[in-house]
LUMDOBA-250209 format. One record per residue (C-alpha): residue in three letters; x negated, y negated, z. Coordinates in steps of 0.05 Angstrom, whole numbers, plus 5000, padded with zeros to 4 digits. Layout:
<recs>
ALAXYZ/...
</recs>
This chain:
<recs>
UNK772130723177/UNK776731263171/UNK784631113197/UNK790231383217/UNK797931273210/UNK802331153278/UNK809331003290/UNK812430443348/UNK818630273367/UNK821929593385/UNK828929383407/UNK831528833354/UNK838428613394/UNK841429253410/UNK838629663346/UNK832030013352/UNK827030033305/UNK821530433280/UNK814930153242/UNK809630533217/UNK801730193220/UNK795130423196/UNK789430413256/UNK782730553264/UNK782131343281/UNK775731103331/UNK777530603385/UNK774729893366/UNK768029643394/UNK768329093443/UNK765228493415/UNK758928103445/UNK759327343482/UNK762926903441/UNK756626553436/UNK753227143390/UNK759427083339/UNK760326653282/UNK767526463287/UNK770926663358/UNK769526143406/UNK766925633356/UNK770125063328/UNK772925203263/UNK777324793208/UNK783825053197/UNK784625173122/UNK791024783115/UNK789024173160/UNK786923763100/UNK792423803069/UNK797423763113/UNK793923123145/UNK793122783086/UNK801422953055/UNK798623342998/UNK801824013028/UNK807024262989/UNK813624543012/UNK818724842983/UNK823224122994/UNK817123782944/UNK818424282899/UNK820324012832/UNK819924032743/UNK821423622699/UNK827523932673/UNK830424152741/UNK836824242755/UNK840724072834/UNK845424502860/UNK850324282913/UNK855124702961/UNK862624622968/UNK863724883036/UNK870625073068/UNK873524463112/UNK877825033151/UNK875425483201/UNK880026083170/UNK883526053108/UNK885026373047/UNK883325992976/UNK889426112940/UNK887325642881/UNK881825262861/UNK882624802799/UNK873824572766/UNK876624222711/UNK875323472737/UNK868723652760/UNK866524032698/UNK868523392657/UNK863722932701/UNK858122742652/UNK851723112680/UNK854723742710/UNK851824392676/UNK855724902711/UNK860325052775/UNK859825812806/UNK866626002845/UNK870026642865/UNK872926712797/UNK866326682758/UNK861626882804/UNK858227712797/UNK862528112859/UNK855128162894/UNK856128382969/UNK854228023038/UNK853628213107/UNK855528863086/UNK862429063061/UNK865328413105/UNK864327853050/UNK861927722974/UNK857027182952/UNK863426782935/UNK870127052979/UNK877026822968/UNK876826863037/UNK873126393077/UNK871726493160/UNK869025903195/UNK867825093172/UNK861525113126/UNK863225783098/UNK861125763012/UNK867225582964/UNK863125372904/UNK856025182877/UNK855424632831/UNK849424562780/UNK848123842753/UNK843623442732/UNK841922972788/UNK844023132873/UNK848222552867/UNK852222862814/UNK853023522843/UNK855323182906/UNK860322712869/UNK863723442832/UNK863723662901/UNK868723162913/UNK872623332847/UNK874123992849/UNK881924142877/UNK882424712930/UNK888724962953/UNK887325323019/UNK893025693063/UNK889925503138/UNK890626243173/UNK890426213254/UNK883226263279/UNK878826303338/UNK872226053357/UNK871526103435/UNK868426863453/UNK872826933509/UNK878926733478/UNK877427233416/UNK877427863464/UNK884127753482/UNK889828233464/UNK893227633427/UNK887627283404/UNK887327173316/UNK884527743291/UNK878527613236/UNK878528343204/UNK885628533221/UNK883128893276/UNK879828733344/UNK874328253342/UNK870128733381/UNK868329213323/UNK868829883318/UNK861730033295/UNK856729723342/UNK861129233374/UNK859329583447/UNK852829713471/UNK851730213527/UNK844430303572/UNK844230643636/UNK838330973678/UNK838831163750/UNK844831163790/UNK847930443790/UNK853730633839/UNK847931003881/UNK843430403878/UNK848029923900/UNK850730293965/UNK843330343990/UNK841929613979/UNK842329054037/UNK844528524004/UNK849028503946/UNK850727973896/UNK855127913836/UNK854827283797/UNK857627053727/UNK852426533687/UNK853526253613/UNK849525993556/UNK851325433504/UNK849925503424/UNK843825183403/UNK842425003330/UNK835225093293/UNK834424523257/UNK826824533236/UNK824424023205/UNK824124263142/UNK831524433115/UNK833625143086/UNK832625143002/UNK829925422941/UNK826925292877/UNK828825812824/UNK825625902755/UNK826526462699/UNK821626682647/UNK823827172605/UNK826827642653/UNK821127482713/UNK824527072776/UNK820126582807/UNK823426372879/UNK820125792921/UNK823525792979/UNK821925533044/UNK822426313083/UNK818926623145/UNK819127263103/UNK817527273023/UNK819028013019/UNK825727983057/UNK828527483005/UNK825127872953/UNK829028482965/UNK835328112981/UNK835627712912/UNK833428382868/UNK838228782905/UNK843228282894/UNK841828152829/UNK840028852812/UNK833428702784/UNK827229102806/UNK823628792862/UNK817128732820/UNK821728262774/UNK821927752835/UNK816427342865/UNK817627002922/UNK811926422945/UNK812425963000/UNK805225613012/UNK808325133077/UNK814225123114/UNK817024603156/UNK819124993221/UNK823825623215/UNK825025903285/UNK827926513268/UNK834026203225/UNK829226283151/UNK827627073168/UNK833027263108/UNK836027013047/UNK840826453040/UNK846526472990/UNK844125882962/UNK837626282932/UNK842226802900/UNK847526282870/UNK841925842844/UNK838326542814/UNK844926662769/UNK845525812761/UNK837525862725/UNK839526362682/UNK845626162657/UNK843025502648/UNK835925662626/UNK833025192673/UNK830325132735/UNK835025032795/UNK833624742864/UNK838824752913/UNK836424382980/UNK841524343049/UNK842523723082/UNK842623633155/UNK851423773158/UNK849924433121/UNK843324643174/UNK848624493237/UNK854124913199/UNK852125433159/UNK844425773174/UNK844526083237/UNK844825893311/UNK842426253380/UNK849326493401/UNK853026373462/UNK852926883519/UNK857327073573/UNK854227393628/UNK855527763692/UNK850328103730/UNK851628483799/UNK844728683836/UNK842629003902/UNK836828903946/UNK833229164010/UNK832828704062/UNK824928784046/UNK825528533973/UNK826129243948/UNK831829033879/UNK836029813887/UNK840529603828/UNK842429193775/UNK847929113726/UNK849928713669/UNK856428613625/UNK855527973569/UNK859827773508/UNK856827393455/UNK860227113385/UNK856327313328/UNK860826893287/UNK864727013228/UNK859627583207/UNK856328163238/UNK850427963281/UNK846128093337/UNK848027793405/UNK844428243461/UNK841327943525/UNK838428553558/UNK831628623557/UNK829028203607/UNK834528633662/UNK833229283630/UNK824929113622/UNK821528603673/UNK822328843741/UNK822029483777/UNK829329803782/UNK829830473781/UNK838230353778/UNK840129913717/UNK846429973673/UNK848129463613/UNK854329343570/UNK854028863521/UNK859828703469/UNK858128343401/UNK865527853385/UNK867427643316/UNK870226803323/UNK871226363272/UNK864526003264/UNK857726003230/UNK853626663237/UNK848826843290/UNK841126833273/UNK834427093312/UNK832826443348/UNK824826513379/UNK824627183428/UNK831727283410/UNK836827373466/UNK831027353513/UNK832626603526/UNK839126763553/UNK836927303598/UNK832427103625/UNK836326503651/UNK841726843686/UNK837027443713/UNK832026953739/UNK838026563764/UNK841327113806/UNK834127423827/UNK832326643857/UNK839926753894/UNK837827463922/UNK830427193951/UNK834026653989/UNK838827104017/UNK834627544045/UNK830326924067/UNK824127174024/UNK820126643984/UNK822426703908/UNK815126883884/UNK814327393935/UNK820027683913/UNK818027813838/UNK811228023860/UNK814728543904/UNK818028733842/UNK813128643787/UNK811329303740/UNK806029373696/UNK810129773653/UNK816729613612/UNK821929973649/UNK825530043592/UNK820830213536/UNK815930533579/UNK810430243548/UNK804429843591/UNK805029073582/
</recs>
C-alpha cells in the first residue's frame, strides 16, 4: 500500500510542535463485525500478564551483575546556596568507595540549557545534585554521603509563585523570575473587551491549584554498563530514545553508541519522559570504574528532585447571555516551574472546549526555589479544567440555567483553538 508523509501540530504547554507521520495514501477500509475478526472483540492474553503475575517481570529496579557498583546522591540541604567548598577526603578513605563525582571533577556537560551543569557550584532548591558517590554496596555510598564536608553560603531564596513576582522578591538568575525568553505567553482571538460588554452576566473569579508529586511505584534509576566504547542504559523511562539522545549528547558519543532498554516500568506519569542526572553521572562513574553502575532514588529523592505538576494561579473573567450564550472569556495564571525552565500553561481547556468566539490568555512561567516542573498526565489540563469548569458551574447558576444545559449550549465539535474536529 503506497503512503504518504503529513505534518500535525500540537500545543506542548505553551510551545507548539510539529510531527511528521507516514499514512496510508487510500483511506482505510472499515473492518467487518467483531465477530468475523480474529483478535478485536475477542479475548486475548496480554503478552506480559505472565510475567508480571507470577514476579518474573523485570524492571529496571531488579536490575543487577555481579560486579555492580551503587551510586548514591548528595543533594543540597538549602533551597539556594552557593558551594564554596567541598572537602571528599573522609569519604574517599571509607573502605568500599570506588569513586565520588563533584563539581570539581565532574566533565562541564550542560542542563536545562545554559541555566545549570550536571554538577553546579551553584545549587537552587533542597534536593538539587552536590555529588555522586560510587561504592561498593548502597549502604556504603549512603554512609560517604554522610562524610563528605560541604561548606555552603545560604543565598536568600523564594519558593511561593506569588511572592517570586514581586519587585523585591530574591532573584534566581539575577534578574526577574519571569524570564525574558518565554516567561509570558500571549493568545487572543475575537474581541475580549467587545465580548464582555455584550454579555448579561459577568463574572470574574480567582481559583488555585496545589503541587502534586508523581511518585509511581516504581522509583526513577538506571543501570549503566560499558563494553568497549558501546553504552548499555537500563533505565526505568517512558521514552528510550529521549534518554538516548540526552546521554550521547551529553557525553558526546554518537547516539548509535547508546542503547537504551526498558522491558517494564513501574508507573511514570509523565515525570520518566527525559533523562535524569543520575543516568549521565553513573555513565562517566562505569567508565571510570570499568564496572557496571546502578544508581536507584529512594522515596526523599522521588518527593524532591524528579518532577512535580506545578502550582497554578488562576484568574478567569467570563461573560454570558442571559440564554447561556458564553460572549467572552479571559484568563491570566502564574505557575513556578521551579528552579529550572519548565512548562506551566493551563490554557487549553479555555482556549479549546467550548464555543467562544472572544477568548484572550496570559500565562507567565515563575522561576522559585524548588524542584523542577515535569509533564504530569494531560499536562496543565488538570488545572484548567478545574477552575474553567468551576467558574462555568458559577455562570449557569446565575443565570438560573441547569449546569449541563449550559455546556451543551456551548459544546463544539471543533477545537476552537486548534481548529481541528474532536
Amino acid at each position: 500500500m503506497s503512503r504518504k508523509i503529513i505534518k500535525s501540530k500540537t500545543y506542548l504547554y505553551d510551545e507548539k510542535i510539529e510531527t511528521i507521520a507516514e499514512v496510508p495514501e487510500k483511506e482505510l477500509e472499515q473492518l467487518p463485525l467483531n465477530k468475523d475478526l480474529k483478535v478485536i472483540g475477542k479475548k486475548i492474553p496480554r503478552v506480559d500478564a505472565e510475567e508480571k503475575v507470577t514476579g518474573t517481570a523485570v524492571y529496571t529496579f531488579d536490575k543487577t551483575f555481579t560486579n555492580i557498583a551503587y551510586g548514591k546522591t548528595l543533594r543540597s540541604p538549602y533551597p539556594f546556596a552557593k558551594i564554596e567548598s567541598i572537602d571528599t577526603s573522609k569519604a574517599e578513605k571509607l573502605k568500599g568507595v570506588l569513586m565520588i563525582l563533584t563539581y570539581k571533577n565532574a566533565p562541564d556537560i550542560k542542563w536545562y540549557g545554559d541555566y545549570s551543569k550536571l554538577l553546579d557550584q551553584t545549587v537552587r532548591y533542597e534536593g538539587d545534585e552536590v555529588a555522586l558517590i560510587v561504592a561498593e554496596t548502597e549502604g556504603i555510598a549512603e554512609k560517604a554521603t554522610s562524610l563528605i564536608e560541604v561548606k555552603y553560603k545560604e543565598l536568600d531564596f523564594v519558593t511561593d509563585t506569588i511572592e517570586a513576582v514581586k519587585d523585591d522578591a530574591p532573584k534566581i538568575y539575577n534578574k526577574s523570575n519571569i524570564p525574558e525568553i518565554r516567561g509570558h505567553a500571549h493568545y487572543s482571538r475575537g474581541n475580549f473587551e467587545d465580548g464582555i460588554k455584550n454579555a448579561d452576566i459577568v463574572l470574574e473569579k480567582e481559583y488555585s491549584t496545589q503541587v502534586a508529586i508523581h511518585n509511581p511505584t516504581e522509583p526513577h534509576g538506571s543501570v549503566v554498563k560499558w563494553e568497549d566504547d558501546q553504552l548499555t542504559v537500563w533505565d526505568s523511562t517512558q521514552g528510550v530514545f529521549s534518554i538516548r539522545d540526552r546521554i550521547a549528547s551529553s557525553l558526546n558519543i554518537p547516539e548509535s553508541k547508546v542503547r537504551v532498554i526498558k522491558e517494564y516500568m513501574g508507573g511514570g506519569f509523565g515525570a520518566k519522559l527525559e533523562a535524569g542526572k543520575y543516568s549521565v553521572m553513573a555513565a562517566i562513574a562505569s567508565k571510570e570504574i570499568k564496572r557496571p553502575v546502578k544508581v536507584i532514588l529512594d522515596r526523599e529523592e522521588m518527593n524532591l528532585a524528579v518532577g512535580n505538576r506545578p502550582d497554578s494561579h488562576q484568574k478567569i473573567k467570563a461573560g454570558a447571555k442571559k440564554n447561556g450564550t458564553l460572549t467572552a472569556m479571559s484568563l491570566i495564571n502564574y505557575g513556578a516551574m521551579g528552579a529550572y525552565p519548565a512548562g506551566t500553561g493551563v490554557h487549553w481547556p479555555l482556549r479549546s472546549l467550548y464555543k467562544c468566539d472572544n477568548v484572550e490568555t496570559n500565562e507567565y512561567r515563575v522561576f522559585t526555589n524548588t524542584g523542577r516542573a515535569r509533564p504530569f498526565r494531560a499536562p496543565g489540563h488538570v488545572q484548567g479544567t478545574f477552575a474553567l469548569e468551576s467558574i462555568l458551574d458559577d455562570l449557569a447558576e446565575k443565570i438560573n440555567m441547569d449546569p449541563l444545559d449550559f455546556r451543551i449550549k456551548n459544546f463544539t465539535p471543533i477545537d476552537q483553538d486548534s481548529k481541528r474536529p474532536y
